[in-house]
C-alpha positions in Angstrom: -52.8 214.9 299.4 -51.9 218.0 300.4 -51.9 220.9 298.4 -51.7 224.1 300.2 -50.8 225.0 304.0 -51.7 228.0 305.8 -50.4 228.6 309.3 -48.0 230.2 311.6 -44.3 230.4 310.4 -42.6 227.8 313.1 -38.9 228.4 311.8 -36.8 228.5 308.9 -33.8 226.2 307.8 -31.4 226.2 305.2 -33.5 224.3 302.8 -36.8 223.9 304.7 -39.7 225.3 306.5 -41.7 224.3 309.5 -45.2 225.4 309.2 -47.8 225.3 312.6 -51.0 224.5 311.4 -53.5 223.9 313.9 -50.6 223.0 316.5 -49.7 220.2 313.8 -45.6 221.3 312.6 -45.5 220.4 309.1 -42.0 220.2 307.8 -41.5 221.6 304.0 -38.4 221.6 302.1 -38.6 224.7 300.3 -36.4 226.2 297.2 -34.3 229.3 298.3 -36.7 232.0 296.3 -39.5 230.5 298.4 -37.5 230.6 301.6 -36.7 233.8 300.8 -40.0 235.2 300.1 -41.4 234.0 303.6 -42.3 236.3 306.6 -40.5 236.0 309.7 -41.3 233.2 312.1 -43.8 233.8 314.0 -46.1 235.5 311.5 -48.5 233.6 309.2 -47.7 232.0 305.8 -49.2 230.5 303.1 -47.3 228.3 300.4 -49.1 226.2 297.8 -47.7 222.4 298.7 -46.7 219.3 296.8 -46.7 216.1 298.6 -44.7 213.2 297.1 -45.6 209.9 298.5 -43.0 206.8 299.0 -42.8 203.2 300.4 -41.2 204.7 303.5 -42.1 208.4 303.8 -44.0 211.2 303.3 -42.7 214.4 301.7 -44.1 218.0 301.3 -42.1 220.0 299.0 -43.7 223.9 299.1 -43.2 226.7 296.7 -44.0 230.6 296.7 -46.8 230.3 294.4 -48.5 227.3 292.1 -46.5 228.1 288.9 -43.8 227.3 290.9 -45.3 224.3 291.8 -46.0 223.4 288.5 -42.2 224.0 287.2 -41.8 221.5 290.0 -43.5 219.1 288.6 -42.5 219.5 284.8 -38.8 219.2 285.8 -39.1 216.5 287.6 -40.3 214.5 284.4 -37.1 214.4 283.0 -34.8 211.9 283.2 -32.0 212.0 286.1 -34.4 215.2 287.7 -35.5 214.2 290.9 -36.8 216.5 293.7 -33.7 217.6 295.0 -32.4 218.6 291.6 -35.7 220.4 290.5 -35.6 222.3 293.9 -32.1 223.5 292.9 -32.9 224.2 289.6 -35.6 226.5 291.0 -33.2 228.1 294.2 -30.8 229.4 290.7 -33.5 230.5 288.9 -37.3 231.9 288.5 -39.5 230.8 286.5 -39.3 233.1 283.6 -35.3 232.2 283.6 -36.0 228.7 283.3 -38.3 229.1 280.4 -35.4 231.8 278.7 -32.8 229.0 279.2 -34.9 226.2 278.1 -35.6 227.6 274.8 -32.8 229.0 273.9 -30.9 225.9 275.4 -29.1 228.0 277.3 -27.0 225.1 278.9 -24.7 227.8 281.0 -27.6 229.4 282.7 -29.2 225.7 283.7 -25.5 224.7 285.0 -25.9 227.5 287.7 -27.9 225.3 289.4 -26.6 222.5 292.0 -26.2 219.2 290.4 -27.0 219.9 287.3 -24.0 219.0 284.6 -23.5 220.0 280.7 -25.4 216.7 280.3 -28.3 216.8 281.9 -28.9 220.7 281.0 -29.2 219.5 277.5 -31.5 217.0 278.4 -33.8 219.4 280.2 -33.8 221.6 277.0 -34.0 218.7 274.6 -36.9 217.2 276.4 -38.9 220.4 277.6 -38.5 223.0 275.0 -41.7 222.1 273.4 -43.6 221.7 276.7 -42.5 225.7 277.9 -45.0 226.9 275.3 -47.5 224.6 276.0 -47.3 225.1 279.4 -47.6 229.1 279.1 -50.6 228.8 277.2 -52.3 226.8 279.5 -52.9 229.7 282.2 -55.9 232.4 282.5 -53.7 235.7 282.1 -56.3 238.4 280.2 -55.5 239.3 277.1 -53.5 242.2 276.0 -54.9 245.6 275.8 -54.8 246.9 272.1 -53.8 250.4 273.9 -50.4 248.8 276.0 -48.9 248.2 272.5 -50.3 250.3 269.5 -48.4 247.7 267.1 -49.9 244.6 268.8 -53.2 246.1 268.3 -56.0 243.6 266.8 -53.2 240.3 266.5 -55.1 237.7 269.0 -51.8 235.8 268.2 -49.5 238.2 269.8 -51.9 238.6 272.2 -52.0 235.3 273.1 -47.5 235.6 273.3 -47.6 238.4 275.5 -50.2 236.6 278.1 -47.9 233.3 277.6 -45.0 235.3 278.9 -46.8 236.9 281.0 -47.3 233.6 283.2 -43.8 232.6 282.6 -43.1 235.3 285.0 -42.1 238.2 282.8 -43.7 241.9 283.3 -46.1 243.0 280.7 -44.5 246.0 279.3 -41.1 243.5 278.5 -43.5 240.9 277.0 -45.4 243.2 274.5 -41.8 244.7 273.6 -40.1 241.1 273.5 -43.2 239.7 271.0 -43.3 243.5 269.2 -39.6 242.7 268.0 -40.4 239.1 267.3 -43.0 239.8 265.1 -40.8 242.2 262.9 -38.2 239.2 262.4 -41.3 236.7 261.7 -43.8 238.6 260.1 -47.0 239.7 260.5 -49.6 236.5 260.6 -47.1 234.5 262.6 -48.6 231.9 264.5 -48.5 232.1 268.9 -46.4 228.8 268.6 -43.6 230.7 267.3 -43.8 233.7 268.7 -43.6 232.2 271.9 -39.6 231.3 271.7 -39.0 233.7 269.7 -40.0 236.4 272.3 -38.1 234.5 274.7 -35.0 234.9 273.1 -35.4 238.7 272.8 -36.0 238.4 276.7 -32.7 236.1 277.0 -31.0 238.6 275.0 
């Protein structure tokens, strides 16, 4: 399985790279912010990879970084989400607007993307809202300094919120102030489950 490709930039499509490694071209279909984010051809490039294996092919679907990846692969366990949804999913929005819209079931901001109807967008929020938290907390982000946010200051649980954002792709200044407002509506002592949503809807907001 391949799971990362370093190599010279051969050329860029529409929806799709072609990546020289080692005189080998791979061909990479590619979401638009990862298209996007890619050096000229010519140049080198690196994109973390996700290879999908079927009876009669091969495919390598490649993203800007691995949380990418892994938004990849969490979409795509939803019913009626298959690759070419999840990579249009993440051409209309980043990561950190895909977490916003799932818990808030934003079902506007999921249409945006290609193929995606009023009925599926509420199956992706039914069917995922639970999983964004779990899947923020999951990641390595240090902790937050008691110094970026006097008020946070010795709560591991906010803590914990701001780093979860953090890897959902917010900055940390807008996380500390998105869980520093969601703590006044919940209260001090509130757990990181729910101050996880609840700082993404002041970030949706």
């Amino acid at each position: 399985m391949i799971a990362k490709l370093t190599g010279k930039l051969d050329s860029l499509g529409r929806d799709h790279v072609v990546i020289d490694c080692g005189g080998v071209g791979y061909f990479v279909r590619c979401p638009a912010r990862t298209l996007s984010s890619l050096p000229a051809p010519g140049e080198t490039a690196s994109i973390a990879v996700e290879t999908l294996v079927r009876e009669d092919a091969i495919d390598l679907y490649g993203f800007a970084d691995p949380a990418e990846r892994d938004w990849f692969r969490l979409l795509m366990t939803v019913q009626g989400v298959g690759a070419k949804v999840a990579l249009s999913l993440l051409s209309a929005l980043n990561p950190a607007d895909l977490a916003s819209a799932i818990s808030s079931e934003d079902k506007a901001m999921l249409t945006r993307a290609d193929g995606v109807g009023p009925k599926l967008a509420t199956r992706l929020a039914v069917e995922l809202k639970d999983k964004v938290a779990t899947m923020a907390l999951g990641r390595g982000v240090p902790t937050l300094s008691p110094a970026t946010v006097p008020s946070l200051a010795g709560d591991a649980a906010a803590a914990d919120a701001v780093s979860a954002l953090v890897n959902l792709g917010y900055r940390r200044p807008e996380a500390a102030s998105a869980v520093e407002k969601a703590m006044k509506k919940l209260g001090k002592g509130a757990r990181v489950e729910a101050l996880i949503p609840a700082g993404l809807k002041e970030l949706g907001t």
